[in-house]
GUZA-752686 format. One record per residue (C-alpha): chain; residue number from 1; x negated, y negated, z negated; residue in one letter. Coordinates in pm, 1 decimal, padded with zeros to 6 digits. Each point is the difference from the previous one (the first is absolute). Example, Ala and Ser with C-alpha at 12.3 -4.5 7.8 and 13.67 -1.06 7.14 Angstrom:
<'A',1,<-01230.0,00450.0,-00780.0>,'A'>
<'A',2,<-00137.0,-00344.0,00066.0>,'S'>
***
This chain:
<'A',1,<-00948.1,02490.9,-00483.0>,'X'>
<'A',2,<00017.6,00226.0,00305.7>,'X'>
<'A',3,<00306.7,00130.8,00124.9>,'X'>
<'A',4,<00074.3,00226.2,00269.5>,'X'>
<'A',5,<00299.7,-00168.9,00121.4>,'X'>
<'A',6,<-00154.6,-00309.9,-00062.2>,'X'>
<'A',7,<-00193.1,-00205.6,00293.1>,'X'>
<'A',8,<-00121.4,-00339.3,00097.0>,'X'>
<'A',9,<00152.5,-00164.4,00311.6>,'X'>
<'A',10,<-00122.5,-00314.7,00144.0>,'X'>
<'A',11,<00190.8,-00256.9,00175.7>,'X'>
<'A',12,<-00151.7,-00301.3,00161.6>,'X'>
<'A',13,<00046.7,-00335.6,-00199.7>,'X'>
<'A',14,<-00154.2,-00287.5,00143.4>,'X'>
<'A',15,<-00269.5,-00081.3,00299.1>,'X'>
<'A',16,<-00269.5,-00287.5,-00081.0>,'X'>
<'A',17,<-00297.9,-00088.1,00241.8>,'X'>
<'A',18,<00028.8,00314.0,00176.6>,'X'>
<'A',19,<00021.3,00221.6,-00301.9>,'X'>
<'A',20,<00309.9,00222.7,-00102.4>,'X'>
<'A',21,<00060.8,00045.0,-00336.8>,'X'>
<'A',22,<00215.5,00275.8,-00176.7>,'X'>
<'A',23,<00171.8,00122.9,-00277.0>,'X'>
<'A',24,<-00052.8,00348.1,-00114.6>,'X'>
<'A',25,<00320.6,00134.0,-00197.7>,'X'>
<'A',26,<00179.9,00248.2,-00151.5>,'X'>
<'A',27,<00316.2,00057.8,-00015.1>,'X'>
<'A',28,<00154.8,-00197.8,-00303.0>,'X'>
<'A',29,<00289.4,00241.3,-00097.9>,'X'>
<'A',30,<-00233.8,00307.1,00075.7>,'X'>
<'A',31,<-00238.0,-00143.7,-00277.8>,'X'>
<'A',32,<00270.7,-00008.7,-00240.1>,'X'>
<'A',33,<00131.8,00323.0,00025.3>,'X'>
<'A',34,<-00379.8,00093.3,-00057.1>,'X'>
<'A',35,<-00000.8,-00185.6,-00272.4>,'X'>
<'A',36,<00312.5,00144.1,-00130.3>,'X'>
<'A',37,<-00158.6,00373.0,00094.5>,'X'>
<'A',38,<-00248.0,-00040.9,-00265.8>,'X'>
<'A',39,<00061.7,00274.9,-00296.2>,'X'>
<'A',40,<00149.2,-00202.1,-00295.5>,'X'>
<'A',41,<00020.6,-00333.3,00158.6>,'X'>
<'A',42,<00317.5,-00071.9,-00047.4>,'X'>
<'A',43,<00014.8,00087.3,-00391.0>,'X'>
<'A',44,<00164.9,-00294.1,-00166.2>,'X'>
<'A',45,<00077.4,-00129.5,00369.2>,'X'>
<'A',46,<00227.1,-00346.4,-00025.8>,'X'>
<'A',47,<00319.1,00009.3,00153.5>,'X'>
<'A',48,<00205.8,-00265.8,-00171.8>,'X'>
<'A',49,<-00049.4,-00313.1,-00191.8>,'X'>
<'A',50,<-00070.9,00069.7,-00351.8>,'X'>
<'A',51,<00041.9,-00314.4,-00250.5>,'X'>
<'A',52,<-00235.1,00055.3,-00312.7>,'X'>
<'A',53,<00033.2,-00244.8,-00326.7>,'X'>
<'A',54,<-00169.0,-00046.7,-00327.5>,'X'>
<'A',55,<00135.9,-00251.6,-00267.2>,'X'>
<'A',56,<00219.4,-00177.7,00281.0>,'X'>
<'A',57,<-00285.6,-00032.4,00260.9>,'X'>
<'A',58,<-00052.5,00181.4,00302.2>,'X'>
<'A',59,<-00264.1,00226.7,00006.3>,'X'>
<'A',60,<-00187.9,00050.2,00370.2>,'X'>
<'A',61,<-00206.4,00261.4,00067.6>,'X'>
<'A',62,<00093.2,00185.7,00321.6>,'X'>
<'A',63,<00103.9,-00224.8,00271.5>,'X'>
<'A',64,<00335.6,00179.7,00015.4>,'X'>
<'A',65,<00045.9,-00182.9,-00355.8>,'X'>
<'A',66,<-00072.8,-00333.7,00186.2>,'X'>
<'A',67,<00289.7,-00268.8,00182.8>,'X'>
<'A',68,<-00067.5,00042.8,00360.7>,'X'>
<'A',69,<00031.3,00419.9,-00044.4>,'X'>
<'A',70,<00366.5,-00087.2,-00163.1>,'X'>
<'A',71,<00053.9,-00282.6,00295.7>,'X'>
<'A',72,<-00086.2,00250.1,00270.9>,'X'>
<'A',73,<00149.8,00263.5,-00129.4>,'X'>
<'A',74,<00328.5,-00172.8,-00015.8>,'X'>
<'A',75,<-00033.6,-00115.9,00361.9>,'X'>
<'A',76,<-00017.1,00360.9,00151.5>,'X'>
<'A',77,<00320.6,00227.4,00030.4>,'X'>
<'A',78,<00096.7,00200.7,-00264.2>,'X'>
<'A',79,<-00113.2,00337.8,-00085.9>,'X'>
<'A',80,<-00360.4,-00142.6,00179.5>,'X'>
<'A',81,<-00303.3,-00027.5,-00193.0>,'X'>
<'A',82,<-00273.0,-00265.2,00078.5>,'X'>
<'A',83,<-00350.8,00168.7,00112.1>,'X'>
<'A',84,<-00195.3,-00299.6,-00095.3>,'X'>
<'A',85,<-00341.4,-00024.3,00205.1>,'X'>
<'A',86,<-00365.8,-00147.7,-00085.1>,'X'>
<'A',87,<-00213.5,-00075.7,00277.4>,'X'>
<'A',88,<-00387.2,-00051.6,-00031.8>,'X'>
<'A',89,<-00277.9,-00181.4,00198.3>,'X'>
<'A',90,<-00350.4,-00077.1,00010.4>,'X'>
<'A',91,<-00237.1,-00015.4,00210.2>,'X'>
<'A',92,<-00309.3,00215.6,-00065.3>,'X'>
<'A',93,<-00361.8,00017.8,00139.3>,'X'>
<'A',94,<-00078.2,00326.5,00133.7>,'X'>
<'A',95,<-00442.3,-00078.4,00032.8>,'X'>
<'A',96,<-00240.9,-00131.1,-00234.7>,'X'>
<'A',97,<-00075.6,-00298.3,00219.7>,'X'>
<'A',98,<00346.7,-00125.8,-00013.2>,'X'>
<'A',99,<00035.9,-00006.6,00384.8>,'X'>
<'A',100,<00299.9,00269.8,00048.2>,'X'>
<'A',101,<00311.6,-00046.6,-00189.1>,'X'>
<'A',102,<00337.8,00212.6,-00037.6>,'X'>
<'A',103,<00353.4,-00165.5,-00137.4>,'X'>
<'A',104,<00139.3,00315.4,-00098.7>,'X'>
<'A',105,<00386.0,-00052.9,-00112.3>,'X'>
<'A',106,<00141.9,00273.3,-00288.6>,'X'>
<'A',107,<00333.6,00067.5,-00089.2>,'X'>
<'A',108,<00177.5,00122.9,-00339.4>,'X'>
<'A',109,<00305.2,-00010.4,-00195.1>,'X'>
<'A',110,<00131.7,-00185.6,-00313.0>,'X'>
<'A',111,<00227.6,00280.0,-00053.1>,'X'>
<'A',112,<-00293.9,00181.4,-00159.9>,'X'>
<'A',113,<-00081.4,-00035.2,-00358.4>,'X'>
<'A',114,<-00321.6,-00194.5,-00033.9>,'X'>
<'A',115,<-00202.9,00220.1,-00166.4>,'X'>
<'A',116,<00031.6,00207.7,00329.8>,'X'>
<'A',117,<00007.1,-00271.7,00216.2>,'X'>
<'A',118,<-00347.2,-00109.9,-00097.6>,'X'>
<'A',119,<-00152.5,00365.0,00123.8>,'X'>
<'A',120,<-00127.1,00020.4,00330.8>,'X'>
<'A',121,<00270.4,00300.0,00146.0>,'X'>
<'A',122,<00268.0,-00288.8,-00023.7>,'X'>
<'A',123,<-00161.5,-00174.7,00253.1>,'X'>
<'A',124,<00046.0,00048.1,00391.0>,'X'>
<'A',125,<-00201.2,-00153.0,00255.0>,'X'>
<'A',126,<00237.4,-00173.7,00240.7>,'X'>
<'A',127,<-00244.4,-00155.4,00242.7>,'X'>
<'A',128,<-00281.1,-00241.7,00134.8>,'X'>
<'A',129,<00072.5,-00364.4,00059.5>,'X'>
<'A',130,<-00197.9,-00153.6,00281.4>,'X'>
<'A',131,<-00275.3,-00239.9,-00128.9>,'X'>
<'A',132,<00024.4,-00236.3,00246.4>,'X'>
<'A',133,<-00303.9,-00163.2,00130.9>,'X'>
<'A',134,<00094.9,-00360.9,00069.5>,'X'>
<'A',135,<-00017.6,-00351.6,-00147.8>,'X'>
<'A',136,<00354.0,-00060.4,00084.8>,'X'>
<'A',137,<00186.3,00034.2,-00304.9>,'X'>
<'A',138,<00286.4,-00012.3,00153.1>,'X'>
<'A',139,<-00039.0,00287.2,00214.6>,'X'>
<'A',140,<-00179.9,00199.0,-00309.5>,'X'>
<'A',141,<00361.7,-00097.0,-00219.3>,'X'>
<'A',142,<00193.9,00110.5,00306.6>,'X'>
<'A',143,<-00168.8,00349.0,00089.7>,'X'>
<'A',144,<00020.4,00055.0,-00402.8>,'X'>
<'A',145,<00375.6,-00027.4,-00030.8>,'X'>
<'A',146,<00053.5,00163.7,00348.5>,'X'>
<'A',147,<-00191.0,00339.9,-00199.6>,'X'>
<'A',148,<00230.4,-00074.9,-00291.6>,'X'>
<'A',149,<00287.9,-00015.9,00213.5>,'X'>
<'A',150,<-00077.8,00313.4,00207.5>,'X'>
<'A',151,<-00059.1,00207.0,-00324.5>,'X'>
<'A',152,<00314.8,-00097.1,-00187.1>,'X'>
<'A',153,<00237.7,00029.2,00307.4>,'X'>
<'A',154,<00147.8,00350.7,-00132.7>,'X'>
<'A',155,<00111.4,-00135.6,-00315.5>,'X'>
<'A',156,<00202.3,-00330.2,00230.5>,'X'>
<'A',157,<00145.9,00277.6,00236.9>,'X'>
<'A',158,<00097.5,00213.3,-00341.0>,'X'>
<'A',159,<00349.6,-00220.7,-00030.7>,'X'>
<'A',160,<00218.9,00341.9,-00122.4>,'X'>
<'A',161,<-00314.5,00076.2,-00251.8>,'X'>
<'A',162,<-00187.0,00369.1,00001.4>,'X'>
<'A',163,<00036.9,00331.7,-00207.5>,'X'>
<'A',164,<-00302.8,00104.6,-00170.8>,'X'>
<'A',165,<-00057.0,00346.1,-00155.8>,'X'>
<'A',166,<-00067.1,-00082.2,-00395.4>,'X'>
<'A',167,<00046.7,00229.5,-00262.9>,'X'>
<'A',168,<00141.5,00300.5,00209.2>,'X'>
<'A',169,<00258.2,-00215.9,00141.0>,'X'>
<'A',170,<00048.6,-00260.5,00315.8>,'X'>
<'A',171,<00060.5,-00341.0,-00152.6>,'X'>
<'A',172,<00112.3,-00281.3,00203.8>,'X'>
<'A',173,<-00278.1,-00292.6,-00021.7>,'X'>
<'A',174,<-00047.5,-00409.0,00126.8>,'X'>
<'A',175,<-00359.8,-00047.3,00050.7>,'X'>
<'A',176,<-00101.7,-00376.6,-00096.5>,'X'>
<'A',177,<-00337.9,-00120.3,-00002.8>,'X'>
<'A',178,<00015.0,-00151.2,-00393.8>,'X'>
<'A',179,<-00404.6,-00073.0,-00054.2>,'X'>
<'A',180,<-00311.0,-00080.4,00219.5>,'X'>
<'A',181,<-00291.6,00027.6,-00207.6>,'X'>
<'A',182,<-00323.3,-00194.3,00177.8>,'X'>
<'A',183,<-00285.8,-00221.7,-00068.7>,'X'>
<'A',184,<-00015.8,-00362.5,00085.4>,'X'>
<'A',185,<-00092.2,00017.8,00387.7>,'X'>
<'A',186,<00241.4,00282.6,00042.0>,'X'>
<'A',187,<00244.0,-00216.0,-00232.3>,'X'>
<'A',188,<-00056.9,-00330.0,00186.4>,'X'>
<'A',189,<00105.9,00191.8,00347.5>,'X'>
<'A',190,<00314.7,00186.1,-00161.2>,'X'>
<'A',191,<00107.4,-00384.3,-00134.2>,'X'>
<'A',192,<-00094.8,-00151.6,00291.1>,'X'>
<'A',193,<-00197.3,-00294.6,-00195.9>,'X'>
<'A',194,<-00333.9,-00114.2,00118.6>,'X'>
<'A',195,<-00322.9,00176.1,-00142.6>,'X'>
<'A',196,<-00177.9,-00299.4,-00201.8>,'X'>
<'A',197,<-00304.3,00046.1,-00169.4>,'X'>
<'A',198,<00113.8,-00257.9,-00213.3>,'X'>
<'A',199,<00339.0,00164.9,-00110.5>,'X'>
<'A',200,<-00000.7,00036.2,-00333.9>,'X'>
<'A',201,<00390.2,00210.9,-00024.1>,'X'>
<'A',202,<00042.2,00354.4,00097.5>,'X'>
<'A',203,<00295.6,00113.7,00140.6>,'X'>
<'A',204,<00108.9,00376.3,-00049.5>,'X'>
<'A',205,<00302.3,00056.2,00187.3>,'X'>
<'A',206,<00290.4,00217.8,-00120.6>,'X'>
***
């Protein structure tokens, strides 16, 4: 997706042996009002907990039908809605040898029905995580939650929330990240549990 008022920045994360690494970034609430710009992308947009039943049980489809959208939304002041946030990671091999690799980072929103969700216009590319090149795994965990922590520090500073333009009119929003979707090295690093080849449980954090 290419956007006019849309560009990477860089800002320097770690130095190892010599070597400077970066993150490349966009800005987080910029992709969302892309995201949100999209013609018809906010048809059937959640804004409020919806409890669905059949036969006494509870029905979950949506995750605004789930316990931690009614939790949330209970915890934010009233007349807010929850803009609930899924992040996505993996890192990807740009050459057929394997030798040069990319950890691209995407961001989306729960907000939006699945069906639409699942198409690729939902998506916004929020940046590049540095692969770092370096045995230490603590300094590989630490320049990996230093990215996180760079990327997500608009929604910490948001404490009074933000208005977002949906459905011809400005409604007042808490973004929370609800779901980080990720496969098991990205998974082990978000967890912060060691990467055995022997582990036989995978851990998808919500």
């Amino acid at each position: 997706m290419k956007f006019s008022n849309l560009e990477f920045s860089k800002v320097l994360i770690t130095k190892h042996k010599d070597k400077d690494y970066f993150l490349y970034y966009q800005n987080l609430i910029q992709c969302i009002k892309n995201i949100l710009a999209i013609p018809d992308i906010t048809q059937n947009f959640a804004l409020s907990y919806e409890n669905f039943e059949y036969n006494g049980e509870s029905i979950y489809g949506e995750q605004n039908t789930g316990k931690w959208w009614k939790t949330t939304q209970e915890s934010l002041p009233t007349c807010s809605k929850l803009l609930s946030i899924i992040l996505y990671s993996d890192a990807t091999t740009t050459d057929t040898l394997g030798k040069s690799q990319l950890h691209p980072i995407y961001i989306t929103l729960n907000n939006i029905p699945i069906w639409h969700r699942n198409k690729q216009d939902a998506k916004q590319l929020l940046g590049y995580l540095p692969i770092l090149e370096a045995a230490n795994k603590d300094l590989v965990r630490d320049t990996f939650y230093k990215s996180l922590c760079y990327l997500l520090e608009l929604i910490i500073l948001l404490k009074d929330g933000i208005d977002l333009f949906i459905n011809n009119e400005n409604t007042w929003f808490y973004p929370r990240v609800s779901t980080i979707i990720a496969d098991w090295p990205e998974t082990a690093s978000f967890c912060l549990v060691y990467k055995s080849s022997n582990s036989s449980i995978h851990i998808t954090p919500v």
